[in-house]
mmCIF file of the N, C-alpha and C atoms, coordinates in Angstrom:
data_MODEL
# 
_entry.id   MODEL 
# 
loop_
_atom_site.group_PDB 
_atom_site.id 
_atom_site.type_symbol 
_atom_site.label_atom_id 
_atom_site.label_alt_id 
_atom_site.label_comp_id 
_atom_site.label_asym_id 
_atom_site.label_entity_id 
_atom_site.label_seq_id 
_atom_site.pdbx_PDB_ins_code 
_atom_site.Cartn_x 
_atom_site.Cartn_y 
_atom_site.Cartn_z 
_atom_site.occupancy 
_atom_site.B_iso_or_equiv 
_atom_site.pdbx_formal_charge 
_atom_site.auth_seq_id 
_atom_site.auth_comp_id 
_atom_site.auth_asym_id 
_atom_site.auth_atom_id 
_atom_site.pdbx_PDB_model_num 
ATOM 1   N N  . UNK A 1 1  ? 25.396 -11.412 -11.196 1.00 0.00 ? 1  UNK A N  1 
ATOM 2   C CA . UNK A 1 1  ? 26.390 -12.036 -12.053 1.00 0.00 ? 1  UNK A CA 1 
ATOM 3   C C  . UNK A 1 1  ? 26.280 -13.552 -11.901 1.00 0.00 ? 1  UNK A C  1 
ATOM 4   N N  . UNK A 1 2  ? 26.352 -14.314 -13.112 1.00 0.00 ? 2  UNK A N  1 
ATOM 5   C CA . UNK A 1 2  ? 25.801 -15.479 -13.012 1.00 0.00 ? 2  UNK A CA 1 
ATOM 6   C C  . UNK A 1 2  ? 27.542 -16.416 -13.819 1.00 0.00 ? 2  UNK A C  1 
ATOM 7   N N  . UNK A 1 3  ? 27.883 -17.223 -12.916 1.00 0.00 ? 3  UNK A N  1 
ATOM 8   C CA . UNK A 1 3  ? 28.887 -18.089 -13.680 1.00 0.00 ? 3  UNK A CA 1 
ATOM 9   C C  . UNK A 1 3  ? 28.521 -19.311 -14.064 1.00 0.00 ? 3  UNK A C  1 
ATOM 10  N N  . UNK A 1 4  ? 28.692 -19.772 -15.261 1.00 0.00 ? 4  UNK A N  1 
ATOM 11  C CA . UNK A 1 4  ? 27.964 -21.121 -15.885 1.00 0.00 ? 4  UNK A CA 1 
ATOM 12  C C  . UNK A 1 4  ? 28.742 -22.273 -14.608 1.00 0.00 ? 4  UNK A C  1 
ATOM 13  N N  . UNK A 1 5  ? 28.059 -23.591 -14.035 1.00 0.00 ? 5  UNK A N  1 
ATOM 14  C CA . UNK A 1 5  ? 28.733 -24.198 -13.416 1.00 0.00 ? 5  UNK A CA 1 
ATOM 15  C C  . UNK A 1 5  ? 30.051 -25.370 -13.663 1.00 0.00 ? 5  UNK A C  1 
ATOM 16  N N  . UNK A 1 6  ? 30.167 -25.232 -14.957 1.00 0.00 ? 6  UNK A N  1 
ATOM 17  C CA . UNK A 1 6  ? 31.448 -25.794 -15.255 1.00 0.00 ? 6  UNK A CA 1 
ATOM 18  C C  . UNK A 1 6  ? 32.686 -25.029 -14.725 1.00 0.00 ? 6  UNK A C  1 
ATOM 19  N N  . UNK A 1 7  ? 32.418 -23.744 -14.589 1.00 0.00 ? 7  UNK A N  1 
ATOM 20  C CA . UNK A 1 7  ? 33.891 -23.050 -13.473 1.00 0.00 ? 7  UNK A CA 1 
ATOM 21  C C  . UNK A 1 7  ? 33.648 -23.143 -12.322 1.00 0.00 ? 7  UNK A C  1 
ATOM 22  N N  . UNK A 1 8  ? 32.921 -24.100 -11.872 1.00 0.00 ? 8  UNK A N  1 
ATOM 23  C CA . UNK A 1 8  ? 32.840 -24.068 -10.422 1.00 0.00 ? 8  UNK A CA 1 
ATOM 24  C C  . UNK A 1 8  ? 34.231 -24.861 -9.750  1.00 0.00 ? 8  UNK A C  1 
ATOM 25  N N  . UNK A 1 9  ? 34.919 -25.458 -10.228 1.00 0.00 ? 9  UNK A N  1 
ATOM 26  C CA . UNK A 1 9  ? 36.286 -25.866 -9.379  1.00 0.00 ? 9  UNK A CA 1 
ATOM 27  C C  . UNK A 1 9  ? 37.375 -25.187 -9.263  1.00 0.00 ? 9  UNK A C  1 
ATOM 28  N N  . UNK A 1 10 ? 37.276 -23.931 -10.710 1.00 0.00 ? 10 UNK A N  1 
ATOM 29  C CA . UNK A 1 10 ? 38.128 -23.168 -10.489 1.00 0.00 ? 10 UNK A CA 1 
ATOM 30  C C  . UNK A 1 10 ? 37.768 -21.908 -9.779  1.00 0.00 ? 10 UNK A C  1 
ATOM 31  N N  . UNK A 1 11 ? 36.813 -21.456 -9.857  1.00 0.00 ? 11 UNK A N  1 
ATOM 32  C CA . UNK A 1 11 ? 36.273 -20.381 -8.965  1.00 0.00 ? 11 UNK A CA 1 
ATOM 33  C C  . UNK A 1 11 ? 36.490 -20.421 -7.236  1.00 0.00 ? 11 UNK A C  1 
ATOM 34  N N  . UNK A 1 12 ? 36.157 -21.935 -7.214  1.00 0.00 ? 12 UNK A N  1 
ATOM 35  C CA . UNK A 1 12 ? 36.231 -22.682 -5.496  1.00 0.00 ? 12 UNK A CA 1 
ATOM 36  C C  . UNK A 1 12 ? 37.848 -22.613 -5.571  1.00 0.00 ? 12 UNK A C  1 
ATOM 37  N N  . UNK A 1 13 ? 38.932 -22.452 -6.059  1.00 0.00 ? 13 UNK A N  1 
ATOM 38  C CA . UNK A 1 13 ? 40.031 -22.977 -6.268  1.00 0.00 ? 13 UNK A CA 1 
ATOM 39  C C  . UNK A 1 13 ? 40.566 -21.564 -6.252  1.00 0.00 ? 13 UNK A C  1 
ATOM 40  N N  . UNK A 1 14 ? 40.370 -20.246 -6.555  1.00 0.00 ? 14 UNK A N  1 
ATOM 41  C CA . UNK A 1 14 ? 40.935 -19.346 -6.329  1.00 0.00 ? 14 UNK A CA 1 
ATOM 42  C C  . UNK A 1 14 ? 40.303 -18.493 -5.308  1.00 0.00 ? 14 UNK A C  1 
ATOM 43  N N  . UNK A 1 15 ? 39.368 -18.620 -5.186  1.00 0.00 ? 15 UNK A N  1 
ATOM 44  C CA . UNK A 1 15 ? 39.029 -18.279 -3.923  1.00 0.00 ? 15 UNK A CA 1 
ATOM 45  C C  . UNK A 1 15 ? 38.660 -18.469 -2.517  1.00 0.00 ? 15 UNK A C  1 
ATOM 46  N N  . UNK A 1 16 ? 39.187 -20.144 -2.367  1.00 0.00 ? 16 UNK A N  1 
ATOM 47  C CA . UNK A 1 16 ? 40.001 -20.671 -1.334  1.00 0.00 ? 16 UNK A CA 1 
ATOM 48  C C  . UNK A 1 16 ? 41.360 -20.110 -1.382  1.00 0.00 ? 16 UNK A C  1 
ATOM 49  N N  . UNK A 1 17 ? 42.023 -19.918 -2.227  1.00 0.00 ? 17 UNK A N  1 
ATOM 50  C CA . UNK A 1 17 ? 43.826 -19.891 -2.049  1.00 0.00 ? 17 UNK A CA 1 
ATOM 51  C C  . UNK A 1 17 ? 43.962 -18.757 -1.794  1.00 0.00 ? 17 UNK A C  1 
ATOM 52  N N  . UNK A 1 18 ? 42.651 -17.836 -1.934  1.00 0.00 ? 18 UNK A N  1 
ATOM 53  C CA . UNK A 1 18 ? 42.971 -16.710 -1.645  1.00 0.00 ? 18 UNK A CA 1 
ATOM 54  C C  . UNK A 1 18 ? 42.925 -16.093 -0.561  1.00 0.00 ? 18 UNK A C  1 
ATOM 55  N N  . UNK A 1 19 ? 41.834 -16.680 -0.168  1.00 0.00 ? 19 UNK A N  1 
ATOM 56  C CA . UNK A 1 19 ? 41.340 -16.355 1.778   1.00 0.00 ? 19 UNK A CA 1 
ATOM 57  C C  . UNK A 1 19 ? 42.052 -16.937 2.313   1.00 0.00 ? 19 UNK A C  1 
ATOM 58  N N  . UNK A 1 20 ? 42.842 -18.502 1.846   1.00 0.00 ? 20 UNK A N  1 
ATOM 59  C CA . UNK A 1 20 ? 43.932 -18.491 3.087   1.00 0.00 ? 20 UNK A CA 1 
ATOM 60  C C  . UNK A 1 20 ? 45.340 -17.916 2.453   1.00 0.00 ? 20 UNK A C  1 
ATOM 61  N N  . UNK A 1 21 ? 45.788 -17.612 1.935   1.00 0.00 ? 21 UNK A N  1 
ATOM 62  C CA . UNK A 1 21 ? 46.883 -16.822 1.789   1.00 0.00 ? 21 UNK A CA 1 
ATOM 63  C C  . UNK A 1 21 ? 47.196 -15.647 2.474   1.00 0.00 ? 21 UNK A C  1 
ATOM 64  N N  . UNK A 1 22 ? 45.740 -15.100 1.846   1.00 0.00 ? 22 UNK A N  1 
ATOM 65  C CA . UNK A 1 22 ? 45.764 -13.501 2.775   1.00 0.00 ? 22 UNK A CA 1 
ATOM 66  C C  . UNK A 1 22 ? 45.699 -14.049 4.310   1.00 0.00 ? 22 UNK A C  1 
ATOM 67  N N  . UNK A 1 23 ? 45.088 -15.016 5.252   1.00 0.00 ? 23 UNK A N  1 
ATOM 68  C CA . UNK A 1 23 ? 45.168 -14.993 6.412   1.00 0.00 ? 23 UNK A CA 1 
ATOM 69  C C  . UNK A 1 23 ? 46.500 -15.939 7.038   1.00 0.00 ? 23 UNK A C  1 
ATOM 70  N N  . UNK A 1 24 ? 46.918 -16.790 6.217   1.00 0.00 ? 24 UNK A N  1 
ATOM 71  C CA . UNK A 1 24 ? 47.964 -17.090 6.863   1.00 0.00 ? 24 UNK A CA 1 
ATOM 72  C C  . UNK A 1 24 ? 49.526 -16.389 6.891   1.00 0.00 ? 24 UNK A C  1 
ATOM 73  N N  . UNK A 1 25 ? 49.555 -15.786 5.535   1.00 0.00 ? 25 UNK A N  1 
ATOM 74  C CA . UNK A 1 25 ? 50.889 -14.712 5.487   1.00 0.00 ? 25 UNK A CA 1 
ATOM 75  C C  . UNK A 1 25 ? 49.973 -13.799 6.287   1.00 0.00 ? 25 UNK A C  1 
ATOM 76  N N  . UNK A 1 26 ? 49.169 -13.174 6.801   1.00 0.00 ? 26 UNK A N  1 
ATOM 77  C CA . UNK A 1 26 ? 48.751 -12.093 7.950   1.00 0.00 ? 26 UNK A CA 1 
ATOM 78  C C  . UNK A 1 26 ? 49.552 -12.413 9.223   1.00 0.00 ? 26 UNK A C  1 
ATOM 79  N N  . UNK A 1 27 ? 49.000 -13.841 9.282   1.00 0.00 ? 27 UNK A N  1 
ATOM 80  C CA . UNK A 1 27 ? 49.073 -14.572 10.768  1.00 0.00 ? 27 UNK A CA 1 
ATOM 81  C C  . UNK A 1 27 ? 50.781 -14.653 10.769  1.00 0.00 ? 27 UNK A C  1 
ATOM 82  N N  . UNK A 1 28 ? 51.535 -15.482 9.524   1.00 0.00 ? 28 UNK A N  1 
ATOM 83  C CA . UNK A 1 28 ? 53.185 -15.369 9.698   1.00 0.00 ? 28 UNK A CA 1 
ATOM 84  C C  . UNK A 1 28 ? 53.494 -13.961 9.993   1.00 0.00 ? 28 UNK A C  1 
ATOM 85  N N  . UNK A 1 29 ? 53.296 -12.871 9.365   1.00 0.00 ? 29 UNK A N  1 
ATOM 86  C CA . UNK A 1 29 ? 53.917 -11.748 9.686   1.00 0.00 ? 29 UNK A CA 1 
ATOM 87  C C  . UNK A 1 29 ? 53.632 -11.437 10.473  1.00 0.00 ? 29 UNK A C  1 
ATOM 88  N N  . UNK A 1 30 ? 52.720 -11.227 11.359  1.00 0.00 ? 30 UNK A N  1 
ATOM 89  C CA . UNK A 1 30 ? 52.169 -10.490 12.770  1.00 0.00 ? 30 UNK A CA 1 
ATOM 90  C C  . UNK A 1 30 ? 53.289 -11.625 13.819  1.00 0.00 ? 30 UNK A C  1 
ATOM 91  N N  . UNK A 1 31 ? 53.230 -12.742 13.440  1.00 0.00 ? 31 UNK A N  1 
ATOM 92  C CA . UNK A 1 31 ? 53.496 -13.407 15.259  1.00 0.00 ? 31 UNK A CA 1 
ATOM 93  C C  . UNK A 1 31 ? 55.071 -13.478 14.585  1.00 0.00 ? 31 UNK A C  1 
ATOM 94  N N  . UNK A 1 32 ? 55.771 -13.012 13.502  1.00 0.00 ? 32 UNK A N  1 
ATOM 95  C CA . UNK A 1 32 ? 57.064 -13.306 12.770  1.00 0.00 ? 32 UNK A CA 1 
ATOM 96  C C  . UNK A 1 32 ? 57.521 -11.888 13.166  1.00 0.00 ? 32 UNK A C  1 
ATOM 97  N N  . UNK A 1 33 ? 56.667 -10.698 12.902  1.00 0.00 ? 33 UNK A N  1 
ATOM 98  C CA . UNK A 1 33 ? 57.581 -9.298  12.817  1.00 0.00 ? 33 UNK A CA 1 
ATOM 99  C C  . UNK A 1 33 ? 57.112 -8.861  13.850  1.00 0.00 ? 33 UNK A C  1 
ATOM 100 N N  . UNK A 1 34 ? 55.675 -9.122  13.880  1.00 0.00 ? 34 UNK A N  1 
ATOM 101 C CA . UNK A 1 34 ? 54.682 -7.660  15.206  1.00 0.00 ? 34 UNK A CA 1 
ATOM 102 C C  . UNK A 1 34 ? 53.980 -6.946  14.070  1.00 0.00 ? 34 UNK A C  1 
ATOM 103 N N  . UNK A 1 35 ? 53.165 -6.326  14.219  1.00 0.00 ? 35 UNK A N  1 
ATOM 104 C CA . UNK A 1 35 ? 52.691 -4.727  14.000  1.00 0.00 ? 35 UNK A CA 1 
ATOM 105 C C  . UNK A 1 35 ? 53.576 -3.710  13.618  1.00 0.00 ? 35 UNK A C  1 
ATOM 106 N N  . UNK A 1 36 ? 54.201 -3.422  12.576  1.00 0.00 ? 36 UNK A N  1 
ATOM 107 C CA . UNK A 1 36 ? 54.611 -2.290  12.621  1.00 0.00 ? 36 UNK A CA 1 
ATOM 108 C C  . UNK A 1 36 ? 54.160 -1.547  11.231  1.00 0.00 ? 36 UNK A C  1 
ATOM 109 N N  . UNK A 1 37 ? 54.472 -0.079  11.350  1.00 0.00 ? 37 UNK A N  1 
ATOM 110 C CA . UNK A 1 37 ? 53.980 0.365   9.612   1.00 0.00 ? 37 UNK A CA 1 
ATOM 111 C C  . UNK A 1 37 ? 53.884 0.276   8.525   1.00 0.00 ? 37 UNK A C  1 
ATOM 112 N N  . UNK A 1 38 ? 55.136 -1.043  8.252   1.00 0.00 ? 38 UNK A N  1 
ATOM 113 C CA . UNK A 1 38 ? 54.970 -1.503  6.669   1.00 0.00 ? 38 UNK A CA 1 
ATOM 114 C C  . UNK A 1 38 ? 54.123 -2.701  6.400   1.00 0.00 ? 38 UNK A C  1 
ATOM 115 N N  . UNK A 1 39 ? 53.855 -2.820  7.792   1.00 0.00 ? 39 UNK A N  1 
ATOM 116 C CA . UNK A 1 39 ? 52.963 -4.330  7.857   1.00 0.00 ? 39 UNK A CA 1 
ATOM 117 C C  . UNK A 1 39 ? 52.051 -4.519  6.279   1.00 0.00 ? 39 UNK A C  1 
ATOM 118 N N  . UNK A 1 40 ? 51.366 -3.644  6.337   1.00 0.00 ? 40 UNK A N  1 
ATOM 119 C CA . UNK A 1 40 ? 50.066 -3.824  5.251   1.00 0.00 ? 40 UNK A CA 1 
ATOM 120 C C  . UNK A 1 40 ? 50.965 -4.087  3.956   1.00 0.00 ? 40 UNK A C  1 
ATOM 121 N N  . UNK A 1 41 ? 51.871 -3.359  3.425   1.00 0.00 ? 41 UNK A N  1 
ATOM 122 C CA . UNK A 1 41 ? 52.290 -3.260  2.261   1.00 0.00 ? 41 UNK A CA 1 
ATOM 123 C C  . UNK A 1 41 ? 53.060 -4.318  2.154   1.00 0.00 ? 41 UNK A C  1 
ATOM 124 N N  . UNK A 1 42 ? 54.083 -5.376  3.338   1.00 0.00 ? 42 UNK A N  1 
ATOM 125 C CA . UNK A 1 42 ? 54.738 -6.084  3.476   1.00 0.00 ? 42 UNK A CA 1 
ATOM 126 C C  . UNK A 1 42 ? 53.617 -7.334  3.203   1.00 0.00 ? 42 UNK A C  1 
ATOM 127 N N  . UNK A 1 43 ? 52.446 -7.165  3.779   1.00 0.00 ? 43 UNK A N  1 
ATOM 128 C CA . UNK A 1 43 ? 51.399 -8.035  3.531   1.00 0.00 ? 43 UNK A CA 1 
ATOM 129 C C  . UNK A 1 43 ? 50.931 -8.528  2.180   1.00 0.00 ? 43 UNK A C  1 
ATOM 130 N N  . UNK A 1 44 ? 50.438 -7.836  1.741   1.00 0.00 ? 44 UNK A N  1 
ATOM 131 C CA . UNK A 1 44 ? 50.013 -7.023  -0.141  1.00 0.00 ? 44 UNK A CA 1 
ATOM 132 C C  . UNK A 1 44 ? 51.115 -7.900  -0.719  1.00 0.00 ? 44 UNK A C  1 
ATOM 133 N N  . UNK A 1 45 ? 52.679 -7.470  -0.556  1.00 0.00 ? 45 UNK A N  1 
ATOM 134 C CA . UNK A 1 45 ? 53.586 -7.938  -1.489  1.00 0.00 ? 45 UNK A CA 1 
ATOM 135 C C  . UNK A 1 45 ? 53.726 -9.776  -1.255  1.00 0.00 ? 45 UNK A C  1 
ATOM 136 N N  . UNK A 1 46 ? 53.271 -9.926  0.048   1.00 0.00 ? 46 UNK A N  1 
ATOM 137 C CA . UNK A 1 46 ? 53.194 -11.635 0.879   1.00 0.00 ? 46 UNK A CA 1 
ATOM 138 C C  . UNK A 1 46 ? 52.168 -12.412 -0.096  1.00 0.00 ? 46 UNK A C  1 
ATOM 139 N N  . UNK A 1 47 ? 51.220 -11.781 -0.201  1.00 0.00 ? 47 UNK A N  1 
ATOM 140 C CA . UNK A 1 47 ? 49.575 -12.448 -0.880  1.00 0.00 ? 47 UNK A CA 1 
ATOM 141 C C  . UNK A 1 47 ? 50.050 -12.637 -2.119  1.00 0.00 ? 47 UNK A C  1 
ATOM 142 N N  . UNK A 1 48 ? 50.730 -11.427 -2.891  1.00 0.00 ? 48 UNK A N  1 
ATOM 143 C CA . UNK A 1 48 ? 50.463 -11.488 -4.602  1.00 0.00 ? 48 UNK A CA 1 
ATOM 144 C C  . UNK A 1 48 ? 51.877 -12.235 -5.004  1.00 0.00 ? 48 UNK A C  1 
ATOM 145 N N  . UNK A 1 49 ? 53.012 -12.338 -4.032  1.00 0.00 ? 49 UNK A N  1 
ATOM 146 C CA . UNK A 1 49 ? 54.219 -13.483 -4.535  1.00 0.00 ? 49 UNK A CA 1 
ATOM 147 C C  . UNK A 1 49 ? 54.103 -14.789 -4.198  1.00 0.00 ? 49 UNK A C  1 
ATOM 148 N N  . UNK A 1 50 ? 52.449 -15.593 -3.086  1.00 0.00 ? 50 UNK A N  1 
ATOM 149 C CA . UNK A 1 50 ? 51.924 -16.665 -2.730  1.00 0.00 ? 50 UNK A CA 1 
ATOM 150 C C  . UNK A 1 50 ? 51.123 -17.097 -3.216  1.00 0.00 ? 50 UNK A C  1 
ATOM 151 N N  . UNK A 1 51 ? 50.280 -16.517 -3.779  1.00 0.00 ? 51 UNK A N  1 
ATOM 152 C CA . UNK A 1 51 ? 49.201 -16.988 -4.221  1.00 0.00 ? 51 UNK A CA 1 
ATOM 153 C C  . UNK A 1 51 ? 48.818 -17.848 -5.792  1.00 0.00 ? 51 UNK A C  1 
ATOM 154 N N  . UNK A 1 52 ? 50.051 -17.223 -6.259  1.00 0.00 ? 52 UNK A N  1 
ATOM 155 C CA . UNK A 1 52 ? 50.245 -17.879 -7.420  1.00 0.00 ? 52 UNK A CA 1 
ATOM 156 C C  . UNK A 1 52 ? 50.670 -19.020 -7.612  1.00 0.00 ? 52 UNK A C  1 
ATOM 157 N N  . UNK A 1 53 ? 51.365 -19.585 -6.098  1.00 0.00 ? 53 UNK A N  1 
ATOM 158 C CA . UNK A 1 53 ? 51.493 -20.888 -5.805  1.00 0.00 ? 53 UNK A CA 1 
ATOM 159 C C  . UNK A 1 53 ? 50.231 -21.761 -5.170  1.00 0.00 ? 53 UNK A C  1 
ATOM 160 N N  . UNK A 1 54 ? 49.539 -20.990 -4.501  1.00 0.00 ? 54 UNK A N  1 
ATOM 161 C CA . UNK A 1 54 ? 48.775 -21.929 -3.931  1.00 0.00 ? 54 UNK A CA 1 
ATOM 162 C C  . UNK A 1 54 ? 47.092 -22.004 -4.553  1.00 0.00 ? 54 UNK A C  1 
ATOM 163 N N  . UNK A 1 55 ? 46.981 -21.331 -5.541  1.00 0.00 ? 55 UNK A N  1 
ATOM 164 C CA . UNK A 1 55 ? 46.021 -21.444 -6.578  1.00 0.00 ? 55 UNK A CA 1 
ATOM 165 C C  . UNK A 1 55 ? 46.019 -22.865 -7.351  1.00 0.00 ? 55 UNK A C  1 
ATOM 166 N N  . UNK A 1 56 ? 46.974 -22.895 -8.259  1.00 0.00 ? 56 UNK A N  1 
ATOM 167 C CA . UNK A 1 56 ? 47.245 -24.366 -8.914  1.00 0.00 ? 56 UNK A CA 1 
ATOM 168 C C  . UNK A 1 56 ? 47.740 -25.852 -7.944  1.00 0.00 ? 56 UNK A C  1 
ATOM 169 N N  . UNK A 1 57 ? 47.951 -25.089 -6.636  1.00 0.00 ? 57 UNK A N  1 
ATOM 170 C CA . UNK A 1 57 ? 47.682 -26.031 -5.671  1.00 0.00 ? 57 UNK A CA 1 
ATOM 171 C C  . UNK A 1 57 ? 46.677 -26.759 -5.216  1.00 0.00 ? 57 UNK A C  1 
ATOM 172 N N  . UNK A 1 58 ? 45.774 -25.287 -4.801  1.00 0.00 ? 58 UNK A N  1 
ATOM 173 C CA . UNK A 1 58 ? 44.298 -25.889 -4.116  1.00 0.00 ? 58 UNK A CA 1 
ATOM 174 C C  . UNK A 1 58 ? 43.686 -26.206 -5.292  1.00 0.00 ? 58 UNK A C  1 
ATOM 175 N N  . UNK A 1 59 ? 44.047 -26.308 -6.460  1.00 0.00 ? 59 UNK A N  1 
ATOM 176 C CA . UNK A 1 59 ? 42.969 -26.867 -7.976  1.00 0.00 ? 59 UNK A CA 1 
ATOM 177 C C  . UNK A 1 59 ? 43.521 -28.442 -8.211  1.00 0.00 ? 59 UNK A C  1 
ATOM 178 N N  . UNK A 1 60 ? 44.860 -28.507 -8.166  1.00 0.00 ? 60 UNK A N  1 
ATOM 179 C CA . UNK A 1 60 ? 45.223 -29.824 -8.116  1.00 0.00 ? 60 UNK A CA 1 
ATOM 180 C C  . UNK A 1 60 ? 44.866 -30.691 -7.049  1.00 0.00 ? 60 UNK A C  1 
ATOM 181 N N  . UNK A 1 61 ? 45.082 -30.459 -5.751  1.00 0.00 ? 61 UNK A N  1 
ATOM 182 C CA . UNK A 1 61 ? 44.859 -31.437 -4.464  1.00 0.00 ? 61 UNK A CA 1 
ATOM 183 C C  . UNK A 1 61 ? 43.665 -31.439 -4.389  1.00 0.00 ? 61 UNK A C  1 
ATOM 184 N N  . UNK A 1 62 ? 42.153 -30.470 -4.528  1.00 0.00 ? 62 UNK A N  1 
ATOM 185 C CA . UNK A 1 62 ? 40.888 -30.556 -4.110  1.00 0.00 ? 62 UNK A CA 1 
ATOM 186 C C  . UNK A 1 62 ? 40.679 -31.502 -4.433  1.00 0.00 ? 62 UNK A C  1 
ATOM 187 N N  . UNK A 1 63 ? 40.323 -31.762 -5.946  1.00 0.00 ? 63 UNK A N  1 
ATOM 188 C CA . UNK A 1 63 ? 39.639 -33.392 -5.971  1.00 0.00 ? 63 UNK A CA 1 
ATOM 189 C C  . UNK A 1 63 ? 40.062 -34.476 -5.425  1.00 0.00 ? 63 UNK A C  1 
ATOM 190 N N  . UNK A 1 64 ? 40.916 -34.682 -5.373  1.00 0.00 ? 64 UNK A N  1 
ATOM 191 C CA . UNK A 1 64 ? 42.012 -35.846 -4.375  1.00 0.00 ? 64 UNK A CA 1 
ATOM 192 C C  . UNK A 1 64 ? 41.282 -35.617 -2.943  1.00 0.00 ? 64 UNK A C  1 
ATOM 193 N N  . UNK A 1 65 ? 41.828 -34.813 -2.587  1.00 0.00 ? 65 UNK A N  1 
ATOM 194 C CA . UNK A 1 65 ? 40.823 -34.604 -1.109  1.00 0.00 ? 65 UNK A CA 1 
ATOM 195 C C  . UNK A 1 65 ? 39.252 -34.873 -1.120  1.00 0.00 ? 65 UNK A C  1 
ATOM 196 N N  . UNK A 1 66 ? 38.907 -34.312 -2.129  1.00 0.00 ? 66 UNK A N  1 
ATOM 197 C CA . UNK A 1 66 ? 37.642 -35.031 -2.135  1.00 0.00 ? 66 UNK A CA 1 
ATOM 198 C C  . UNK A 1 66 ? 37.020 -36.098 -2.133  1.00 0.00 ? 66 UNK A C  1 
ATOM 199 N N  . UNK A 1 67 ? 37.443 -36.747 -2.851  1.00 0.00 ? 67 UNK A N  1 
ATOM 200 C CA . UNK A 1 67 ? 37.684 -38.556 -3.559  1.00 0.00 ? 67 UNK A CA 1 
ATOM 201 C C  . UNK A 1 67 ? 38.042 -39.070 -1.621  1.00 0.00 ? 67 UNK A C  1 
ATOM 202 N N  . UNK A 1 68 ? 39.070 -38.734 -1.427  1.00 0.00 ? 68 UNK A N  1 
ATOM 203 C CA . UNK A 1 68 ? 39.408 -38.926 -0.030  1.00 0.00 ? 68 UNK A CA 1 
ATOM 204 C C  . UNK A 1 68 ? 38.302 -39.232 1.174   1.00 0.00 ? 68 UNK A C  1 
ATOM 205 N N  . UNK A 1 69 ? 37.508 -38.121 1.182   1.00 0.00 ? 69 UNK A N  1 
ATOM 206 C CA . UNK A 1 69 ? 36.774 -37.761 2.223   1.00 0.00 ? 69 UNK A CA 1 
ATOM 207 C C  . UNK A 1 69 ? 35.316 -38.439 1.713   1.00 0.00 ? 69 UNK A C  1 
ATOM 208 N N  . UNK A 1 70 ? 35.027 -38.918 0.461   1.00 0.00 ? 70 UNK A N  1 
ATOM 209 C CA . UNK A 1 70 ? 34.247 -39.582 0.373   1.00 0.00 ? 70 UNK A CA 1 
ATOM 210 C C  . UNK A 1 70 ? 33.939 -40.906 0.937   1.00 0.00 ? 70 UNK A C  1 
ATOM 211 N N  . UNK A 1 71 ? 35.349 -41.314 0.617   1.00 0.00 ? 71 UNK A N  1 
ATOM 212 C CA . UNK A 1 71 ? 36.003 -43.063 0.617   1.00 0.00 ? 71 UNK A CA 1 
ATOM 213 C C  . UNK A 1 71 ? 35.742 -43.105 2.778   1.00 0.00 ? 71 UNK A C  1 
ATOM 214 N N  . UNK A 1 72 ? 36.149 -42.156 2.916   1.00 0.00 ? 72 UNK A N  1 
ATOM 215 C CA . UNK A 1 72 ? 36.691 -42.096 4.728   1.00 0.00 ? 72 UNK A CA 1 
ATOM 216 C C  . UNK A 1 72 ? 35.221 -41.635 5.600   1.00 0.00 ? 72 UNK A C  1 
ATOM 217 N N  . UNK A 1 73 ? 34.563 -41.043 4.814   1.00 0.00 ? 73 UNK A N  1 
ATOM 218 C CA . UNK A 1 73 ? 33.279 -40.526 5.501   1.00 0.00 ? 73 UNK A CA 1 
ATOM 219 C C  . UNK A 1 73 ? 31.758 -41.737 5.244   1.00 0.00 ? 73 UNK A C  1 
ATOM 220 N N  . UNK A 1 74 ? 31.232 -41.889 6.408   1.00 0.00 ? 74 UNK A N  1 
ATOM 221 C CA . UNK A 1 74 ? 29.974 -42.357 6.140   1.00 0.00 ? 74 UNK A CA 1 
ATOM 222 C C  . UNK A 1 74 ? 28.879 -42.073 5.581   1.00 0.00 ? 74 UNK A C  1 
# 
């Protein structure tokens, strides 16, 4: 599967927000509740009511950060 590279900021942009969503609502609920049986599903419902925030997040701030780390890096 081949994506033309003009979606490359949004592609990088949802699938950053997505790997950390899923690992940081993991990480809040485990050291927030523990382990227990609804964990996964409590998880699931954590990712898909977050992520919709932090998608148009990580698409807005990347370039900024980027621009950033250009200016600051040698």
């Amino acid at each position: 599967m081949h994506i033309p590279a003009r979606f490359a900021p949004i592609i990088f942009s949802a699938l950053l927000s997505a790997i950390m969503v899923c690992i940081v609502s993991a990480f809040v609920l485990v050291t927030s509740q523990g382990v227990h049986p609804g964990i996964l599903e409590q998880w699931l419902k954590s990712c898909l009511t977050t992520w919709p925030i932090a998608f148009p997040t990580v698409a807005l701030v990347a370039p900024w950060v980027r621009r950033i780390v250009e200016r600051i890096t040698v």
